[in-house]
N, C-alpha and C positions, 0 to 999 in steps of 0.2 A: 286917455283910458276910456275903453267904451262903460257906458251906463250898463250895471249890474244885471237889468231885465233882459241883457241880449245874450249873457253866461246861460249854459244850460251845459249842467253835467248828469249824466242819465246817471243817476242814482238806483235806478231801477232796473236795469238793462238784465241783470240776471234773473231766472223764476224765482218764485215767493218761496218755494222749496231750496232751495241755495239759501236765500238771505235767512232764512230759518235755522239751516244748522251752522250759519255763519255767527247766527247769536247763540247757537250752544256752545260754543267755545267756552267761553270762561266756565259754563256748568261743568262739565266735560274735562275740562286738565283737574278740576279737582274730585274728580272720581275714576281718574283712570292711575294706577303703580306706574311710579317712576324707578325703570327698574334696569336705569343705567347703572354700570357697575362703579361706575366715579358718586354716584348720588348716595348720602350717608342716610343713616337712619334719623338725623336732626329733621332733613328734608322729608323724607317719608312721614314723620309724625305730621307735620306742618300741614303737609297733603291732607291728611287724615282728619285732623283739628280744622282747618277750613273746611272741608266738605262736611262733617257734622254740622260743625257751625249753621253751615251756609242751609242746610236744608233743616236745621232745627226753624231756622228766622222766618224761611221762608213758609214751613208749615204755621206757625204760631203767628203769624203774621197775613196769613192769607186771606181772611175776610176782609182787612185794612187793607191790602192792597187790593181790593177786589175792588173795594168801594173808594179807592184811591189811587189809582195804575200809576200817578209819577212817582209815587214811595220806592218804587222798584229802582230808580235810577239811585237813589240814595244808597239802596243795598247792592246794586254791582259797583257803583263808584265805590264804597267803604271798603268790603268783602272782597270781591275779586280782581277790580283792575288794578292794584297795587302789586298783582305777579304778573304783569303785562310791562315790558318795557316799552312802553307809548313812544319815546323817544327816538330812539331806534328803527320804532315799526317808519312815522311821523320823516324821518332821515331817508330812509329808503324809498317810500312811497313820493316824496318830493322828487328824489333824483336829483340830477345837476342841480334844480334851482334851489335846492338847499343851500349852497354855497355863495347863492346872488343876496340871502334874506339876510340884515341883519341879526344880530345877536337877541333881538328885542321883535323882530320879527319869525326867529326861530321859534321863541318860546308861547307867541302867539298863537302859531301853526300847530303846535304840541295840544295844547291849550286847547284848541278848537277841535282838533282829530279826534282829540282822547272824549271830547266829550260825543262827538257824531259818531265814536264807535260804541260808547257808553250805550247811548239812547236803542241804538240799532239792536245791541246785544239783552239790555233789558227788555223789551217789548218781545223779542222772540221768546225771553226764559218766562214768559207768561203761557206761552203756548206749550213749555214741556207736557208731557204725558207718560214719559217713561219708556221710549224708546230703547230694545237693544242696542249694547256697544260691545266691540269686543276691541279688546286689548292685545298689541305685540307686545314684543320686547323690544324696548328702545335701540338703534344703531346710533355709531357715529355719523356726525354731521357732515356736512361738506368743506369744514370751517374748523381750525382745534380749538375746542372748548366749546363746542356743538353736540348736542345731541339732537336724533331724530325721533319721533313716539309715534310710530306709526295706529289710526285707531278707523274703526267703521260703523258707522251709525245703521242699523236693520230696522225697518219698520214693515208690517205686511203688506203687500203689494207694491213694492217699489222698488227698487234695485237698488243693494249697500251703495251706500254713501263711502268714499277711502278719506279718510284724516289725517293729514302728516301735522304735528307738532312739533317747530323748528323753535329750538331752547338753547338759550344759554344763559352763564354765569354773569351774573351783577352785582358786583360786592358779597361775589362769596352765595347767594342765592340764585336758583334756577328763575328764567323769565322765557316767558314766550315773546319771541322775535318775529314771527310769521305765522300765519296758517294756510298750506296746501289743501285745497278742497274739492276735490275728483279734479286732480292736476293743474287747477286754479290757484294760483298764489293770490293771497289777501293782497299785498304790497301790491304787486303787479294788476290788478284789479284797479285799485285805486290812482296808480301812476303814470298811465293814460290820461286819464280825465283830468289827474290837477296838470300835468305838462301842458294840455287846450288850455288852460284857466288861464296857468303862466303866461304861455304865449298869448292870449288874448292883452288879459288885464296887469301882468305882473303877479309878486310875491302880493300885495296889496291887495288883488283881486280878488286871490283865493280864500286871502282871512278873509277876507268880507265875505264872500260865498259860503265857507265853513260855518261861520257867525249866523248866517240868515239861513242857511241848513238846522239850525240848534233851535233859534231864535221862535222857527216858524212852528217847532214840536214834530215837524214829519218824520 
């Protein structure tokens, strides 16, 4: 196995405008209507009650995160990524070498994703301002028991942003699986660069990469 200092996964490879509204996401599904016709009013409450929540915490709370910026990871860990099916995304973005990781190497990979998307996603929702968003109506997926939420992000001077929110059902609750972003899939972003890792270092390689991604605060 090569020595870790010779991995290099461009983490950065897309504009800071990209990795921006790639941390709106979790702001974002919970303020836009779920307005598939399978989704119940149990769901829509839910919608409702975390986005209140979420933006109460965050006003009442803004001076301590101001004067404290990791607080923020705490409140998208709690608040939002629990409608993120990490697992899934974590499956897909692997590709084949999911199937080479153990069972205890799976949950590793889960482990370490969830938290490099965590970090990625709080640091931008420091930057909201209130950006337009406009809302479709959901279509079917490509997949049954898919729905799609199509959304677009308007800011002045800059050309809409297009949103696809790819969901599904999880015990019965709606989870986001993907996000398309101006024709960019999140998964597909990501699964390039760990298939280099694979192929360099192994399933081993990557946790350790992930790790020292989280590790290092970037």
């Amino acid at each position: 196995m090569r020595h870790l200092q010779s991995i290099r996964i461009d983490w950065t490879h897309r504009s800071n405008w990209i990795n921006w509204v790639i941390g709106m996401v979790m702001v974002l599904l919970f303020t836009m209507p779920l307005v598939d016709t399978h989704a119940d009013d149990s769901a829509t409450r839910l919608v409702e009650r975390t986005a209140e929540d979420m933006l109460r915490t965050l006003e009442a709370k803004r001076k301590e995160i101001d004067a404290k910026p990791q607080l923020i990871y705490q409140l998208v860990g709690t608040k939002l990524a629990p409608h993120f099916d990490f697992e899934m995304i974590t499956r897909s973005a692997v590709g084949r070498g999911w199937n080479q990781a153990t069972p205890a190497q799976q949950q590793q990979l889960v482990a370490a994703f969830r938290e490099v998307l965590v970090r990625t996603y709080a640091k931008s929702l420091l930057k909201y301002s209130g950006q337009d968003i406009v809302y479709q109506s959901a279509k079917p997926g490509t997949r049954d028991g898919t729905v799609i939420v199509p959304t677009e992000v308007r800011a002045p001077g800059a050309p809409p942003i297009p949103i696809d929110y790819r969901m599904h059902k999880l015990s019965g609750r709606w989870k986001v699986y993907d996000v398309v972003i101006d024709s960019v899939s999140l998964i597909s972003n990501y699964r390039g660069q760990f298939r280099t890792v694979i192929g360099r270092d192994g399933i081993d390689g990557l946790i350790a990469e992930l790790k020292s991604k989280n590790a290092s605060g970037a």
